[in-house]
LUMSE-948441 format. One record per residue: y, z, x of N, C-alpha, C in turn; residue in three letters. Coordinates in pm, whole numbers, plus 32768, in hexadecimal, padded with zeros to 4 digits. Layout:
YZXYZXYZXALA/...
This chain:
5787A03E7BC957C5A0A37C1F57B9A12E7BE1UNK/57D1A14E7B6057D7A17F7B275744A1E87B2AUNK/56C7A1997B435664A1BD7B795629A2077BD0UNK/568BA1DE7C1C566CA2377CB756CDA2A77CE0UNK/574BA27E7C885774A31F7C87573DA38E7C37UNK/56E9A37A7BB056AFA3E57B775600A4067BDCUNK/55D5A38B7C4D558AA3AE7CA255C1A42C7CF1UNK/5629A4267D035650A45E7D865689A52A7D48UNK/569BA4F27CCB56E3A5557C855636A5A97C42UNK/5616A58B7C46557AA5C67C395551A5F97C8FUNK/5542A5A57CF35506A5DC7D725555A63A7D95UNK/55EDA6467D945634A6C27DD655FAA7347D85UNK/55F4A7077CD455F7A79C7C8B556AA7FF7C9EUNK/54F1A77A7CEB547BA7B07CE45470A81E7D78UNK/54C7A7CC7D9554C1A8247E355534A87B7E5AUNK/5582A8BD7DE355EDA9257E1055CBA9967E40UNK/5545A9A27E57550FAA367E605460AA097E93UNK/5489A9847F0A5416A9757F31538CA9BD7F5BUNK/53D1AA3D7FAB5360AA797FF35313AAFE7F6FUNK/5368AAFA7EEA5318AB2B7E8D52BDAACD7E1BUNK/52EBAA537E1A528DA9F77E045238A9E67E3AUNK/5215A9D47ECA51C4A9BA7F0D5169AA517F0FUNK/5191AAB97F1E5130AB637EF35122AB287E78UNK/5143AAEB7E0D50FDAB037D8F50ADAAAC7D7EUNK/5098AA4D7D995007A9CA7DA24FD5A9AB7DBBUNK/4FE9AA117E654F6AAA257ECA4F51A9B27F09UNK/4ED6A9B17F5E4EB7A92D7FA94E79A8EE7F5BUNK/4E25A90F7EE34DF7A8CE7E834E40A8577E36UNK/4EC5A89B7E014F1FA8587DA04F88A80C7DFAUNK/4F83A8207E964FA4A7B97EF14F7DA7317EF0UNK/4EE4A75D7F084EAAA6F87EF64E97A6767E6EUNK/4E71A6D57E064EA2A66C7D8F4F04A62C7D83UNK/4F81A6887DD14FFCA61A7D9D4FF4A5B07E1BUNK/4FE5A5AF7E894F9BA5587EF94F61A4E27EBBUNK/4EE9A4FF7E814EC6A4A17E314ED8A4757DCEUNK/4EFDA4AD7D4E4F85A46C7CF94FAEA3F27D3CUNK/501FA41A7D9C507AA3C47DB75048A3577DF3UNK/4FFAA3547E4D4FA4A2CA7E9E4F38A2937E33UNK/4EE5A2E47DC54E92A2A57D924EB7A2837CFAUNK/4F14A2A67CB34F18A2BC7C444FA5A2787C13UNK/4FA2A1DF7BC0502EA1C27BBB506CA22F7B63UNK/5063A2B97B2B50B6A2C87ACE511CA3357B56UNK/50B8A3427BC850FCA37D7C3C5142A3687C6BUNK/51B7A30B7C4F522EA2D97C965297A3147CBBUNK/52BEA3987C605330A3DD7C50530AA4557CC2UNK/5289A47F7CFD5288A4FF7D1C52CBA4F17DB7UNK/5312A5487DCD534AA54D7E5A52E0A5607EE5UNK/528CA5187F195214A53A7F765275A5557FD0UNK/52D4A4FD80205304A52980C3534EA5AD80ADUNK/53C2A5D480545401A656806F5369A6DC803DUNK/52F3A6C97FEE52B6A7297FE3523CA7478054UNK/523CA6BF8097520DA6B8812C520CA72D8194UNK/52D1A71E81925325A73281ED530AA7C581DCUNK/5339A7DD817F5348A880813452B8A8EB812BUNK/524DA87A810251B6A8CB812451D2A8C281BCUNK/51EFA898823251C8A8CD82BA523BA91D82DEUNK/52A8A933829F5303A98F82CA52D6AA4A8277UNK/5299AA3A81F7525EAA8F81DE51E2AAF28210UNK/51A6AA748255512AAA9182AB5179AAD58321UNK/51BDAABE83365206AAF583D35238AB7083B5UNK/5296AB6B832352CCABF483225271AC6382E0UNK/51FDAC4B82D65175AC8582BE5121ACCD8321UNK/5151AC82838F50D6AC9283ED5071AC7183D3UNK/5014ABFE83824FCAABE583684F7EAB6D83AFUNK/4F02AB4C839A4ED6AAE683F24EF0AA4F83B5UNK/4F24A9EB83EB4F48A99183B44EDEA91D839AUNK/4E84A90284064E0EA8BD83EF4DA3A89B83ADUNK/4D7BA91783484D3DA92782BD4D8AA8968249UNK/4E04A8C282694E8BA87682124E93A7E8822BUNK/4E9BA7D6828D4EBCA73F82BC4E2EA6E5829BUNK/4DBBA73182AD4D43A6DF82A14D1EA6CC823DUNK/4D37A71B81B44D27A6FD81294D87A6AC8104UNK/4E12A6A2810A4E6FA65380EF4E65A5D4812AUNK/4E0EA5BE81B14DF0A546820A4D88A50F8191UNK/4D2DA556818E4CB2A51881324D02A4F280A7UNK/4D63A54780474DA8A5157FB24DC5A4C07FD3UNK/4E05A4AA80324E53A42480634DFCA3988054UNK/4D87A3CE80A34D4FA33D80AE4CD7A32C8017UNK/4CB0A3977FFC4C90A3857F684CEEA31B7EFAUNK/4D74A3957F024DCFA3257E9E4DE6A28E7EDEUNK/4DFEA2507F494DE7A1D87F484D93A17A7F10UNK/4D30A1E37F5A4CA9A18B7F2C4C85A1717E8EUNK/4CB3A1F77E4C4C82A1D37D974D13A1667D7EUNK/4D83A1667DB24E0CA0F47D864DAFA0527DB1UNK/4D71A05C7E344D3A9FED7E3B4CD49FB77DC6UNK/4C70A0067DBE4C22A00B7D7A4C409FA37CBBUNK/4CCEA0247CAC4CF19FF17C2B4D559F5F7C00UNK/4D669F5C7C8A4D9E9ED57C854D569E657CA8UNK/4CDE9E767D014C4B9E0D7D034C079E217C79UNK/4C109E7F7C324BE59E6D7B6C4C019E247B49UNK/4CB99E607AFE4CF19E317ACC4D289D657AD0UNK/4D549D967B5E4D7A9CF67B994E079CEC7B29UNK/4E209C567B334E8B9C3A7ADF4EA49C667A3CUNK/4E5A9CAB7A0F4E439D0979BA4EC89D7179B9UNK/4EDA9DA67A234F3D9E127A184FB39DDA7A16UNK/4FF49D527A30506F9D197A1350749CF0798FUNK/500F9D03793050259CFD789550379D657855UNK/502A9E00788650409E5D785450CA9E7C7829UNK/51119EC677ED51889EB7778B51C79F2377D8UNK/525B9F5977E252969F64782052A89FFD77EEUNK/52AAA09178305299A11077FF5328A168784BUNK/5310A1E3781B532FA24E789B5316A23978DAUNK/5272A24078FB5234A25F798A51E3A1D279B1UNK/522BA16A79AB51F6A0C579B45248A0A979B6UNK/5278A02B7A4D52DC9FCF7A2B52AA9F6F7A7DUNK/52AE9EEF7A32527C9E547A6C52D79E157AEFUNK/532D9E6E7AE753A59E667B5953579EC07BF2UNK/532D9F087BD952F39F427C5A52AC9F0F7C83UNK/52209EAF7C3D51D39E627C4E522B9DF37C8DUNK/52A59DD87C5B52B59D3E7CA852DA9D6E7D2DUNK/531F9DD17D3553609DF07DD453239E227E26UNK/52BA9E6A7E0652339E687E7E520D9DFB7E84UNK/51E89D6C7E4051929D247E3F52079CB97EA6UNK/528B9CC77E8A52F09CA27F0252E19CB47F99UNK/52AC9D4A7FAC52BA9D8E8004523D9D79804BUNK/51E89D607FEF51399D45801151769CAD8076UNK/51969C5B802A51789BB9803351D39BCB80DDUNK/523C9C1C80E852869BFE8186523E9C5A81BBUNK/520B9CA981BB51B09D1681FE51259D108221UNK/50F19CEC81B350559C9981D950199D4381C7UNK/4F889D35821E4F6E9DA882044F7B9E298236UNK/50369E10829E50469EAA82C950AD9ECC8258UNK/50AA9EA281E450F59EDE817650AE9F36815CUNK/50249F8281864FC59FEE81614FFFA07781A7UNK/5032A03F8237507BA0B1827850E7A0C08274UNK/512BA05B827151C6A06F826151F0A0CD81D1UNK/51CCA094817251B8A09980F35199A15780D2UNK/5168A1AF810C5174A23F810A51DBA251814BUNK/522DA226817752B1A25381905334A2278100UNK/52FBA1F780BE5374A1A28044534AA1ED7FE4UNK/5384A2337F855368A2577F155364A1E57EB0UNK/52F2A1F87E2A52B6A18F7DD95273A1137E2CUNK/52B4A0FA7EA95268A07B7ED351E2A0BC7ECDUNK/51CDA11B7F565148A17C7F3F50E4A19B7ED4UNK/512BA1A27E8F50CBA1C57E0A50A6A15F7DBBUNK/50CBA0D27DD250B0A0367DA150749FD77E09UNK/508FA0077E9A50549FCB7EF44FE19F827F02UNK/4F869FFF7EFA4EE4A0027EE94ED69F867E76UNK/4EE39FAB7DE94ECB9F5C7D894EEC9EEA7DBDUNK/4F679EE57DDA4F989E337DF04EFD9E007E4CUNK/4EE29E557EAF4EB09DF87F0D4E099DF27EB5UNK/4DF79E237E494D8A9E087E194D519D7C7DC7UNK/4E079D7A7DA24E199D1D7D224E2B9CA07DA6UNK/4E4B9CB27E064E479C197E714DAB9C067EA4UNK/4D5F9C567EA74CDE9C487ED44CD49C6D7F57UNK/4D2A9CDD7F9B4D2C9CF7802E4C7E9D238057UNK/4C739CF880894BC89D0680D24BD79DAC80C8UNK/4B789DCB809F4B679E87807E4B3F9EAB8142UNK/4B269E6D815F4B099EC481E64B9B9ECD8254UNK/4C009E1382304C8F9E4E82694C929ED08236UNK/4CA39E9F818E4D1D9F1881534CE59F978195UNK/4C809FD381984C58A04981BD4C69A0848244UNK/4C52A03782D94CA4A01283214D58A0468343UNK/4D89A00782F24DFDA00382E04E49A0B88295UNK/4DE2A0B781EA4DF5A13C81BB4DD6A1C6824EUNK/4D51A18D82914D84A21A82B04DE7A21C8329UNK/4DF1A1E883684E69A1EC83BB4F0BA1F8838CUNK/4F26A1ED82E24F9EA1FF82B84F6FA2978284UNK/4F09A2AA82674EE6A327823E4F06A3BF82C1UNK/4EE9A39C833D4EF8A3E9839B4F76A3F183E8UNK/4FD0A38683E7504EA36E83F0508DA3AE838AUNK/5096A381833650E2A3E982C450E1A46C82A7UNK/5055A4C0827F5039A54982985061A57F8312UNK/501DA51883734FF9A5B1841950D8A5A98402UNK/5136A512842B5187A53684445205A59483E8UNK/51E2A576835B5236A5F2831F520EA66F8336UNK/51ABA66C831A519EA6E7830B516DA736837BUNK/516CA73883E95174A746848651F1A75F849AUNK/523BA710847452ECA71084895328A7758469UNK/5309A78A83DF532DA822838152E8A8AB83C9UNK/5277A8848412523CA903842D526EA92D84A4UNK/528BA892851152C9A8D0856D5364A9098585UNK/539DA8B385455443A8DD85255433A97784F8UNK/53D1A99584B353E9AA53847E53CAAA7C84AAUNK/5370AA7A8555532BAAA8859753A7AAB9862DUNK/53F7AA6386395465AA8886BA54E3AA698687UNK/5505AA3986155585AA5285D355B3AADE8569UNK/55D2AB4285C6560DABD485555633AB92850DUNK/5646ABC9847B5689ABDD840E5673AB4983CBUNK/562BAB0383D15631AA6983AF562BAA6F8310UNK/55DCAAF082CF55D5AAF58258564BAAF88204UNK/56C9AB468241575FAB01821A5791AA9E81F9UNK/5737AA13823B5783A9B282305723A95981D8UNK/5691A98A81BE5660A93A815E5654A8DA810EUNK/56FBA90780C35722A8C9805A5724A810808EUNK/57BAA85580DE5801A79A81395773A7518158UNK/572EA7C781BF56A7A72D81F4565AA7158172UNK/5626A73980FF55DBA6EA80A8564EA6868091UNK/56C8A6C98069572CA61E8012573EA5B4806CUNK/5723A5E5810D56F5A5798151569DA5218179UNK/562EA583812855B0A518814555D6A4F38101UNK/55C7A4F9805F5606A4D17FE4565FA4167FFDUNK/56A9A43C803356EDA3D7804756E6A37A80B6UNK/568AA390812A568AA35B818C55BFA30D8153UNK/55BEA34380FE5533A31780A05540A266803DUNK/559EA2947FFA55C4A2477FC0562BA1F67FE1UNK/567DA1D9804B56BEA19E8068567EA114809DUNK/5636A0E380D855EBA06A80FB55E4A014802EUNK/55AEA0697FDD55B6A0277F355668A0027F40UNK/56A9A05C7F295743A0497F1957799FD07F79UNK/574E9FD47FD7578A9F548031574E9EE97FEAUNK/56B29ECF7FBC56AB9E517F9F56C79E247F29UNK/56EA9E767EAA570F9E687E44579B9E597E48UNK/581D9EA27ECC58949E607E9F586C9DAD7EF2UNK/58319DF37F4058339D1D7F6D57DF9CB37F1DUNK/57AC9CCD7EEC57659C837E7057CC9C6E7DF1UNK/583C9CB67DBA58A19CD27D7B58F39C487DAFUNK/59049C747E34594E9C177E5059559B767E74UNK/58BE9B997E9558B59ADF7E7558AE9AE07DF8UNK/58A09B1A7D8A58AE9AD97D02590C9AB37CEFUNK/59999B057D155A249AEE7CF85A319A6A7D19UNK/5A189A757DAE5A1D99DF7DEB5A0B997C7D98UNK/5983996F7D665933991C7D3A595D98F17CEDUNK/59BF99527C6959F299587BFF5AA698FC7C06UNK/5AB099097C6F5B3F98F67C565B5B986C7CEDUNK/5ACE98427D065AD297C77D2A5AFA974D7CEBUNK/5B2F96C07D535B54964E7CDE5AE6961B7CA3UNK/5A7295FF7CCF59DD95E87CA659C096267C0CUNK/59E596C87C3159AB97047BB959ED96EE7B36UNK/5A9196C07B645ADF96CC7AED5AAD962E7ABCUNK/5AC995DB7AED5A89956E7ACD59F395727A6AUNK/59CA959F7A9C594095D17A3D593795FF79E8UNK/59B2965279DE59DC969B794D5A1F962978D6UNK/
């Protein structure tokens, strides 16, 4: 738990001053962190939906053209899948022997690979909407052997769903909502939290069948 509040507590601190983050890294450094996060396990932590949100609300309060934006970030998108796939059709069961870091945890691997097994292969699209699932997704489905022409398939359609609708959203909300830049703050801690809340639900219910499990007559018996 403990986890996902310093997720969330990151992501707020990275984005207190979204629309000057987003002027300082350009569509360029959009894009890398785009791909970071979908292609790169050490990308787990970076906030993609609130910097989504915030690059198309910037674009709006810019006056700028938004379409340049969305189509490079469409393409990071499906790049970083594709190299997560990639490194998890390498690696294979290889990466569940790797040792446990900062920026590595064998725990993310199992809960995508959860999320994979009830999802099948629309865990590719669903999966850019979940923070860390996203960014383990790809790999998982490499390390199962998903046929490269589904997964790809699949990547880009979570790829165009995810980009066109954040960040469309942000551009249009600043485009017929005055003053929206006021309220900035609340809607990132809501993506924020309306991001990560699908992880938090299944980790307290997973909690709780342990309890269960734990304090069954079966289990005590076993003890």
């Amino acid at each position: 738990m403990d986890g996902f509040i310093d997720l969330i507590q990151m992501g707020i601190m990275l984005l207190k001053q979204p629309e000057t983050l987003v002027a300082a890294v350009g569509t360029v450094g959009l894009a890398l962190i785009v791909f970071a996060e979908t292609g790169l396990l050490v990308g787990f932590f970076l906030p993609g939906d609130s910097l989504l949100f915030s690059a198309g609300l910037f674009f709006a309060s810019g006056d700028l053209n938004i379409w340049p934006l969305i189509w490079i970030l469409t393409t990071a998108a499906i790049a970083g899948d594709a190299t997560g796939y990639w490194i998890g059709r390498t690696l294979g069961l290889k990466l569940y022997e790797r040792p446990n870091s900062l920026l590595f945890k064998k725990s993310h691997l199992d809960q995508t690979r959860e999320f994979y097994d009830k999802h099948g292969g629309k865990t590719i699209v669903l999966a850019r909407f979940v923070p860390i699932i996203r960014t383990f997704a790809p790999t998982v489905a490499g390390v199962a052997g998903m046929p490269y022409r589904s997964f790809f398939n699949y990547n880009v359609l979570g790829a165009f769903l995810w980009i066109w609708s954040l960040t469309l959203a942000g551009f249009l909300l600043g485009k017929v909502v005055p003053g929206i830049n006021n309220y900035i703050h609340a809607i990132v801690v809501g993506i924020v939290i309306v991001s990560v809340l699908p992880i938090v639900l299944k980790w307290m219910k997973s909690r709780q069948s342990r309890t269960v499990a734990a304090n069954s007559p079966d289990a005590s018996k076993i003890s």
